[in-house]
Structure formats: C-alpha cells, structure tokens
C-alpha positions in Angstrom: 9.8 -6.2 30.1 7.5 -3.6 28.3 9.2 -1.4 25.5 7.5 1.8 24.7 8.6 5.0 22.1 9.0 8.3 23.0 8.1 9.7 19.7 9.2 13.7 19.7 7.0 16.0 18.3 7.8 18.9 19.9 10.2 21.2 17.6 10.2 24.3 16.1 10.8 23.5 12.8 12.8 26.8 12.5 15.1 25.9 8.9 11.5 25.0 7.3 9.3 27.3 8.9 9.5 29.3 5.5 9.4 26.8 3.1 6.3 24.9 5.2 4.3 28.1 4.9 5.1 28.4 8.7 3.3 25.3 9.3 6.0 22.9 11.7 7.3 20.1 10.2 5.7 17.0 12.6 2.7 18.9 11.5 3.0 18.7 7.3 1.1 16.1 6.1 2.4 13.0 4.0 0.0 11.0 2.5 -3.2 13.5 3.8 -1.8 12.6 7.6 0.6 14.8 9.8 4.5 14.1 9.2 4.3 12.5 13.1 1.7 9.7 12.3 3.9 7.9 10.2 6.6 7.2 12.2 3.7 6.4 15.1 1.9 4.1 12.5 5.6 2.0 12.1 6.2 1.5 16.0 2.2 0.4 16.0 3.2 -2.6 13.4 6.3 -3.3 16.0 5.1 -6.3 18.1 7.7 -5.2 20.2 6.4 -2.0 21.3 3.9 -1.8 23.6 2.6 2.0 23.1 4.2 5.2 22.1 3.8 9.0 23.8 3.7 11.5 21.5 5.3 14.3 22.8 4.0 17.9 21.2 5.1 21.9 21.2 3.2 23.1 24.2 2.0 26.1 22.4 0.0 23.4 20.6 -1.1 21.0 22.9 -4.6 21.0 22.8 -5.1 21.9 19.3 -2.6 18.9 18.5 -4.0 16.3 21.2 -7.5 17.2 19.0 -5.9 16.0 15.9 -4.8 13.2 17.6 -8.1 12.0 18.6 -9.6 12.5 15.5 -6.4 10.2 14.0 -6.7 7.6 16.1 -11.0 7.3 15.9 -10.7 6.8 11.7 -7.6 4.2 12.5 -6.9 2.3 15.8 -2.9 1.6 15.7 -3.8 -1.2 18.0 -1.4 0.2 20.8 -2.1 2.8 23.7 -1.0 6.2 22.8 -0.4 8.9 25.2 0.7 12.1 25.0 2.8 15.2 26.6 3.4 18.6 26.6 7.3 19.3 25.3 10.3 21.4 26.7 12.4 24.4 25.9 15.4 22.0 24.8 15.1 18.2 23.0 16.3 16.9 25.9 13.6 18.5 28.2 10.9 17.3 26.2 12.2 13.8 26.1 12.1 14.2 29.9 8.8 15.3 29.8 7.7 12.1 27.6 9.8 9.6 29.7 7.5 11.4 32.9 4.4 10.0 31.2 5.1 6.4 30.7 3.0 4.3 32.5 5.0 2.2 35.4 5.6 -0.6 33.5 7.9 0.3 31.0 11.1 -0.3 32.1 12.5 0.3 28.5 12.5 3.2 25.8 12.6 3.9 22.5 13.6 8.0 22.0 12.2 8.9 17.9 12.6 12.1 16.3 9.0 12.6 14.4 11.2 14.1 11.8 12.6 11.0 10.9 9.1 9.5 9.1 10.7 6.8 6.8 11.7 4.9 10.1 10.6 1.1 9.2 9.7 -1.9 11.7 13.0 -3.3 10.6 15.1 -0.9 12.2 12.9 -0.5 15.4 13.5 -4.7 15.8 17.3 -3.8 15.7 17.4 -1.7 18.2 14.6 -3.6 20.5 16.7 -6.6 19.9 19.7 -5.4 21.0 17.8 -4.4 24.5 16.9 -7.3 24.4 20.4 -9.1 24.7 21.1 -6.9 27.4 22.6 -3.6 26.4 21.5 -0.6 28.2 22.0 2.2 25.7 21.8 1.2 21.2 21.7 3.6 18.9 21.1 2.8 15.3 24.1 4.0 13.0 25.3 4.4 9.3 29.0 4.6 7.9 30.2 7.8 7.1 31.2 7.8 3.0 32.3 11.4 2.6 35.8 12.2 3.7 35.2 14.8 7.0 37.5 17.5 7.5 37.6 19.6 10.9 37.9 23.4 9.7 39.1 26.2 12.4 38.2 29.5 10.7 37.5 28.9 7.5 41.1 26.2 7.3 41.2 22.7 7.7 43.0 22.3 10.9 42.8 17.9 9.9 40.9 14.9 8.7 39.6 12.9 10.6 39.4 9.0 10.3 36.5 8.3 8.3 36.5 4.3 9.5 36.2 5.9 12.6 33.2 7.9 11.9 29.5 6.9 12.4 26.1 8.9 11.4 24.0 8.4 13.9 20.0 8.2 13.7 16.7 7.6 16.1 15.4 5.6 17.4 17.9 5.3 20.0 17.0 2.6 22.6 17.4 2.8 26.1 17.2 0.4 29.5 14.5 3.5 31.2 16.8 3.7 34.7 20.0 4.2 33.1 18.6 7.0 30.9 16.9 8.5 33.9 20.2 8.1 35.8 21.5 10.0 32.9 19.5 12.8 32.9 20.3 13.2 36.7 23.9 13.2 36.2 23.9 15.5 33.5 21.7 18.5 35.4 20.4 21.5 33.5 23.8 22.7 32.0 25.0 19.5 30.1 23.0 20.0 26.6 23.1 17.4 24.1 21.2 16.7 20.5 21.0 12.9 21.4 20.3 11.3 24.4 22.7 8.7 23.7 25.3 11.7 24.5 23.6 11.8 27.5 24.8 7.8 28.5 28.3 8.6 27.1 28.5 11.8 29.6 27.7 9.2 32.6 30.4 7.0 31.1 28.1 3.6 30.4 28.5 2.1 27.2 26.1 3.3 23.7 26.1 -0.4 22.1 25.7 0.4 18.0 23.3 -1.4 15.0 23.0 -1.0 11.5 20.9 2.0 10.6 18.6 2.2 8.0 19.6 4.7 4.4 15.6 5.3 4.1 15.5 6.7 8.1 16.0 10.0 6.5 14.9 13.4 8.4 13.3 16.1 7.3 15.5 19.4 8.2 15.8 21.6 5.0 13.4 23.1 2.7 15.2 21.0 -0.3 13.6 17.8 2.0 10.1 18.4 1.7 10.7 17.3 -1.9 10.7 13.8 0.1 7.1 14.3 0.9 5.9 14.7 -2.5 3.1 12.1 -3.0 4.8 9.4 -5.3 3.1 7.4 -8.2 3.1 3.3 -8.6 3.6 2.2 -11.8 1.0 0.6 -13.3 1.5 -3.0 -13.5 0.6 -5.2 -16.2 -2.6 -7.9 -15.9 -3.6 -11.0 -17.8 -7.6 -12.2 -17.2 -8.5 -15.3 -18.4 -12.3 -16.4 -18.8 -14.2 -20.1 -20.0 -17.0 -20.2 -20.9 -19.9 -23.6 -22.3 -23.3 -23.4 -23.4 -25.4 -26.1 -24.3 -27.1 -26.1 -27.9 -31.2 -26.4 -27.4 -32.2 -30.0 -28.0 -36.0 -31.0 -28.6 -35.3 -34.7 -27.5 -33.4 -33.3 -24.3 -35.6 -30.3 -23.1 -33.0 -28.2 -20.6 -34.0 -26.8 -17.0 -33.4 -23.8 -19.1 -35.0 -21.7 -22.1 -33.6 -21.6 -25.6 -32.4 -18.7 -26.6 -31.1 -17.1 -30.2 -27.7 -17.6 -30.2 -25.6 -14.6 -30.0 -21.9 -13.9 -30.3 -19.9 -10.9 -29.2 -24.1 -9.2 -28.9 -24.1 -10.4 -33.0 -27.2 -12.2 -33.4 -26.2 -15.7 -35.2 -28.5 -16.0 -37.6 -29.7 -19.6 -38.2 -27.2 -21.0 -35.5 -28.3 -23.3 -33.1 -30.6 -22.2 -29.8 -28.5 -21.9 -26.8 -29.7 -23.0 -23.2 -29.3 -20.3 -20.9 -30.9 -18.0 -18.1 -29.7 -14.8 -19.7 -29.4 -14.1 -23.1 -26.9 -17.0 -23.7 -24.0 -15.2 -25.2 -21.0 -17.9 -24.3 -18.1 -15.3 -25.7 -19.7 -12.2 -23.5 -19.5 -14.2 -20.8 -15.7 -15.6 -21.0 -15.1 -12.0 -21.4 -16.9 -10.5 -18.4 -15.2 -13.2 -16.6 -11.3 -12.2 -18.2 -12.2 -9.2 -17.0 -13.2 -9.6 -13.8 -10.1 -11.3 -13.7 -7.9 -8.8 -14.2 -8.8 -7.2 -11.1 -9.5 -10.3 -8.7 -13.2 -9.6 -8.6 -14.5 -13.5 -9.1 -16.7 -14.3 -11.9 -20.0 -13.4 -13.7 -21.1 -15.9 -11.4 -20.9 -14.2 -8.2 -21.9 -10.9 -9.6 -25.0 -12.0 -11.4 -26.4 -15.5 -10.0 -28.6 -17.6 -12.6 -30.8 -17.7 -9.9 -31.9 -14.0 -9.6 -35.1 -13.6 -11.8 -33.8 -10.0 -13.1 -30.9 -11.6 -15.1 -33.9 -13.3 -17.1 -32.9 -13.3 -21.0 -30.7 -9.8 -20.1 -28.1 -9.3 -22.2 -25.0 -10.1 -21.6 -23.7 -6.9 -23.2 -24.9 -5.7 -19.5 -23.0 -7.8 -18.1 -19.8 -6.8 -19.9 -20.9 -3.1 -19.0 -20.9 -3.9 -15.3 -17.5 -6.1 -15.1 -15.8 -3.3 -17.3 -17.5 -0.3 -14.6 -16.0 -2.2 -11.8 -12.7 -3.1 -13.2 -12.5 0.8 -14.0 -13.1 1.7 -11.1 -10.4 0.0 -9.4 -7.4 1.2 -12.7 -7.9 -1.1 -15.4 -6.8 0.0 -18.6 -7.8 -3.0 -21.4 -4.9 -3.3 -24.2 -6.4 -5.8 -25.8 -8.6 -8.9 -25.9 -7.9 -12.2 -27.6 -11.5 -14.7 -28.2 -11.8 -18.1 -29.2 -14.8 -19.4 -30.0 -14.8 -23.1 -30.4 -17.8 -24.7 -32.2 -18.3 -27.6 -34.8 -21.5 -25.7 -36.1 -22.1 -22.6 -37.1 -19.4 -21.7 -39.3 -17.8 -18.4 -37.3 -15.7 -17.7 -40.4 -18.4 -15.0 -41.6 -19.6 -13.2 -39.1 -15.9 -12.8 -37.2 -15.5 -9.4 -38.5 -18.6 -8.7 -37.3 -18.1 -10.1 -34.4 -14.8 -7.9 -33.9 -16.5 -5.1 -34.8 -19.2 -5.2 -32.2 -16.5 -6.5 -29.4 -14.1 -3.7 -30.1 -17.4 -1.0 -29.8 -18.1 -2.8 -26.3 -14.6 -2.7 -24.8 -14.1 1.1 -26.1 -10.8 -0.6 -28.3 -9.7 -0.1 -31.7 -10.9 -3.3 -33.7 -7.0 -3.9 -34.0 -7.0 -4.5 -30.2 -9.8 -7.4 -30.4 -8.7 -10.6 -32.2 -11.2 -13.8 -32.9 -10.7 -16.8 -33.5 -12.3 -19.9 -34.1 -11.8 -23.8 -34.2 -13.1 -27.2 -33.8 -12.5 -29.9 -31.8 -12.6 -32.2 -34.9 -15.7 -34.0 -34.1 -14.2 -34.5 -30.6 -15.9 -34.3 -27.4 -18.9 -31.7 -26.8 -18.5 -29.7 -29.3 -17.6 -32.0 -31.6 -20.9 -33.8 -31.3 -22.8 -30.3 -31.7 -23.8 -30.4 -28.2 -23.1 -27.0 -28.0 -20.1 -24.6 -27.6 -17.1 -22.8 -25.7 -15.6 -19.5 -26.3 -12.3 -18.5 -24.5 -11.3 -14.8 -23.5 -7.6 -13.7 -22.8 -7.7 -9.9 -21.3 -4.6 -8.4 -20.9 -3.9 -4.7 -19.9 -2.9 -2.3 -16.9 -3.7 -2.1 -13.6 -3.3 1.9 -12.3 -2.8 2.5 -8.4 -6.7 3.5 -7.2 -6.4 7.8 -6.0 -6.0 8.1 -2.5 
C-alpha cells in the first residue's frame, strides 16, 4: 500500500506577515532553503513514504513551483514530488492536494509546512500505526499546563488536564475514509484538523506519541527558532610516526642522502638521512598529526615519494599544505607535543631551536610546542644508529565549516 504526504504550503501567514517582512512563513528560509523544504527533505529520508505534494498559495503557484524546480535540480530527495494549487480554507487545500495523488496511494500523510522540525521518527509513528490497521492517527503530546475554559473574561471551569491532548501533524490517514470524510462534512463543517473531520463522521482518530521538537512556526517571537545555530567546536587529537634511515656508505639506499634536518633546523654534523624529500622525520610525523586531526590520510597520499616535484622539497612545504587544508576545514592547533627518538645526534642542544622554529611554523607561541627526546638504549633501530623516529601528538579544535 503506497503512503504519500500532503505537505501544506498554502497559508497566509497573517500573525507573521509583519515580523517576516511580509514574506509567508513556508516561504522564510532556514538554513538558505524555504521554511517548506525541510519538512519535505524529512518525509524524503522516510522509507515509508513514497512521495509528497506540496500544496502552495495559488497567488503563488508558478513563482513557487519555479523555486521548486530549482530545489529539487541542486538536491534530488530521491522521491517524486508533485505539486498543487491551495484553497480558500485548510481544509480546501488539503482537498486540493489529496486530488493530485497519483492512483496508487491509498494512504496519506496531512503536514503543516509550518511544523519544519518534524523528524523521520515521528513520521514512522504515525506510518506504523496505518500500518497495523487504524484508519485515522494523529500524533499527540500531554497537556502540562492546567487549562481553564473562560466565558467573558471568568473561568466558567477546569477542565481535566489527564484528559487533555496537544495535537500536531502529520496526521495519517487510510485515503477513503478521509475522502469519505470530506464528503460527509460538505462545505459548512470547518475544521483546523482533518482528524476533526474523521471524528465528525464518527470513525475512530487512533493517537501516538508526538514529538516536543515538532514545533510550528505561528508568532513573530518563533522566528527566533530559525535563527541559524552554531556547533560547538569539538576537541581533536592527531597522532603522526614517523622513520628515516641514516645514510650508510656500505649500504647505498634507493634513495639520496640528505642533511639532516629537524623541525626545518639544519643538524649540523648529524648523520645523512635517506629520503626523497628533504628528509625531515619530525616535519613529517607532524604533517601527518595534522592531517589527522581532520581525517585527511597522510603525507603519503598527499605527496607520493614517487612524484619527481617532491624531489629534496622541504618538508616545511609540506607542513604548510597539511596546515592550509586542515584550516580550511576549522582546525584550530592548541598545541603540539614531538618526540624525537635517536641514539646519535645529541638533540639536547638544538631543542630550543628546534621549538623555536616549530612554534614559527605552526603560528603557536613556543609555550604551545614541546620536544622531547630519548633513546631506545642501544635497542633496536635506533639503537644501532640506523637511523631515527620522531613522534607528533596534535591536539586542538575542530570548528563547524560555514555553510
């Protein structure tokens, strides 16, 4: 049985036309798209519903069906969408979008455009619910405020708020007995819901939870809910590991020796490094904790020892590149812990230096860069003064990207 949404888009707006700059409320735009698209965009993710007519002021049919289009050609919901031309009341221009469904929807989904915080949760509610065989749902909340029936300015009594119910869209319906509905009622019976409609031919509304987000937009104070919101920035660790092999004459490399450099400080009188770029093992763990921060691989990816162009470049560069990317997608460096671990050179006097030149590079303060620097105790690789490792930790925070 195929389920498709009526999605209204066809009101005044009257209580906002001031406040909106006389621009109708399914029309103001959240997130640079009219208020209407969003609620469209959560029936799309619904694998339940099967398409959705958007139903429009006819005063602005054509203008609005052109804004439409143009929606739909930068982003395909993945659902047919159709549209009509509204009615002089609600309940008219739900008729006029219940007219346009193609034949094989036998069910409906009736959704104020107003309502643009409706998720896919609440749409599976209602569908659900259809789909165990009720005819009419509507999705509903508890009423918390104590309600009071006034008669001329007196309270003439309370009513029972366990009673009570605050009732939202979308409202789901089995498409004959709504259509029955609307023939039973005639012209003079007007309602705001179309559940009221159901009730009026005396056939059960079945109810589900509704949703406290499913709010709609009806007062100038609401806009204030379409304000464009800011993530937090979250926080980020990169890690990076880095080896180079010291230049040996009795065990010529496939690559050329290079001066070694640390941090872009020339060592001088340490061993000669193997490498197809300038060689510089703690710029490298670096590019790659950086890199890392934003889930952009490694320097290996980004610039292959087998291009010719990264020849003996300096892995400053590098650095530069990872640090341009990572920018550009709201990484804010904190700080920057290196370990550098060799048997020879001594690192103890050029770590300031080494800090110094770092800190420049990353734009920090020299109190956000630490160094260190260790042996492995004769141990393993290093400790045979094959060559060396350094070790980068990156941590900082990652800002949303701008719209």
């Amino acid at each position: 049985m195929s389920l498709w949404t009526v999605l209204l888009a066809a009101g005044s707006g009257a209580r906002l036309a001031d406040a909106a700059g006389g621009i109708k409320k399914q029309f103001l735009e959240l997130a640079g798209r009219p208020l209407y698209w969003r609620s469209l965009a959560a029936f799309a993710k619904s694998p339940d519903v099967a398409g959705v007519v958007v139903v429009f002021p006819p005063a602005d049919i054509e203008s609005a069906r052109a804004g439409l289009d143009a929606l739909l050609a930068r982003k395909n919901p993945g659902i047919p969408v159709l549209t009509a031309a509204g009615g002089e009341r609600r309940q008219d221009s739900v008729r006029n979008g219940l007219a346009a469904l193609p034949r094989e929807a036998t069910r409906v989904l009736v959704h104020d455009a107003a309502r643009p915080f409706v998720d896919p949760g609440l749409v599976s509610r209602v569908a659900g619910a259809l789909d165990a065989g009720h005819g009419a749902v509507i999705p509903v909340l508890p009423v918390t405020d104590t309600i009071k029936e006034i008669r001329d300015g007196v309270v003439a009594k309370t009513l029972p708020r366990h009673a009570l119910a605050a009732v939202q869209t979308p409202q789901g319906f089995a498409l004959p007995l709504l259509l029955a509905a609307f023939d039973h009622a005639g012209d003079d019976f007007t309602v705001t819901d179309d559940a009221s409609l159901v009730e009026h031919l005396g056939r059960a509304v079945h109810t589900v939870p509704g949703s406290p987000d499913n709010i709609k937009i009806t007062n100038p104070e609401d806009l204030a809910l379409l304000a464009p919101t800011t993530k937090p920035a979250l926080p980020v660790t990169g890690y990076g590991y880095d080896v180079h092999r010291y230049a040996d004459p009795a065990r010529p490399g496939r690559q050329p020796a290079r001066p070694m450099k640390l941090g872009g400080f020339p060592i001088t009188g340490g061993p000669e490094v193997l490498a197809h770029s300038d060689g510089d093992v703690l710029l490298h763990a670096l590019t790659d904790a950086v890199l890392g921060c934003v889930g952009a691989g490694d320097i290996g990816g980004l610039f292959p020892d087998t291009n010719p162009d990264f020849d003996n470049m300096a892995s400053g560069v590098f650095l530069s590149e990872a640090l341009l990317l990572a920018r550009n997608q709201g990484l804010e460096i904190t700080h920057a812990d290196l370990t550098i671990i060799a048997q020879i050179p001594k690192i103890g006097p050029h770590a300031q230096a080494i800090r110094v030149n770092v800190a420049a590079l990353l734009g920090l303060d020299k109190s956000q860069v630490n160094i260190k620097a260790t042996t492995e105790e004769g141990l393993g690789f290093t400790g045979e003064k094959k060559g060396l490792k350094a070790v980068a930790l990156v941590t900082g925070w990652r800002h949303p990207a701008p719209r």
